[in-house]
C-alpha positions, 0 to 999 in steps of 0.5 A: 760079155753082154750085148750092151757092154759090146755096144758100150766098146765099140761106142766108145772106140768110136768116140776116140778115133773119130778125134785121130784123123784131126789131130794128124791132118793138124800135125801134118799141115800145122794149120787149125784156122777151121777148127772152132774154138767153142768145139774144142772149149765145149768138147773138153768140158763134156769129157771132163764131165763125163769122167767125172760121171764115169768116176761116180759110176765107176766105170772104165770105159766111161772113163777112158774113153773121154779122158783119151778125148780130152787128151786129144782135145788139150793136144788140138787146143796146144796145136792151135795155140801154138800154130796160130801165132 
């Protein structure tokens, strides 16, 4: 493994778990009145958009990376939804 695909890794571990603290204080209090909608409209379509760019590269890490925040961010979008009524 070369330098720039480890840096490619941690990046993108980066990127994901940065999303965990989130979605467990969200489940944990069932409150998301401070998350911002646009944040999480925006947010998932730059990880589509980067899977879509991953796919044309094929690359896995590109991939994975932002479909695991995209499931973060669909799972904090149905949070909100759900526990804002």
């Amino acid at each position: 493994m070369d330098l720039w695909t480890l840096i490619g890794i941690l990046a993108a571990l980066c990127v994901t778990i940065q999303w965990i603290p989130q979605v467990w204080h969200a489940l944990r209090s069932r409150r998301l009145e401070d998350v911002n909608w646009g944040l999480l409209c925006v947010g998932l379509i730059g990880a589509l958009l980067w899977v879509a760019y991953g796919l044309h590269l094929q690359d896995a890490i590109i991939v994975t990376t932002n479909v695991l925040v995209g499931l973060f961010l669909l799972l904090l979008i149905g949070m909100k939804r759900s526990f804002g009524r």
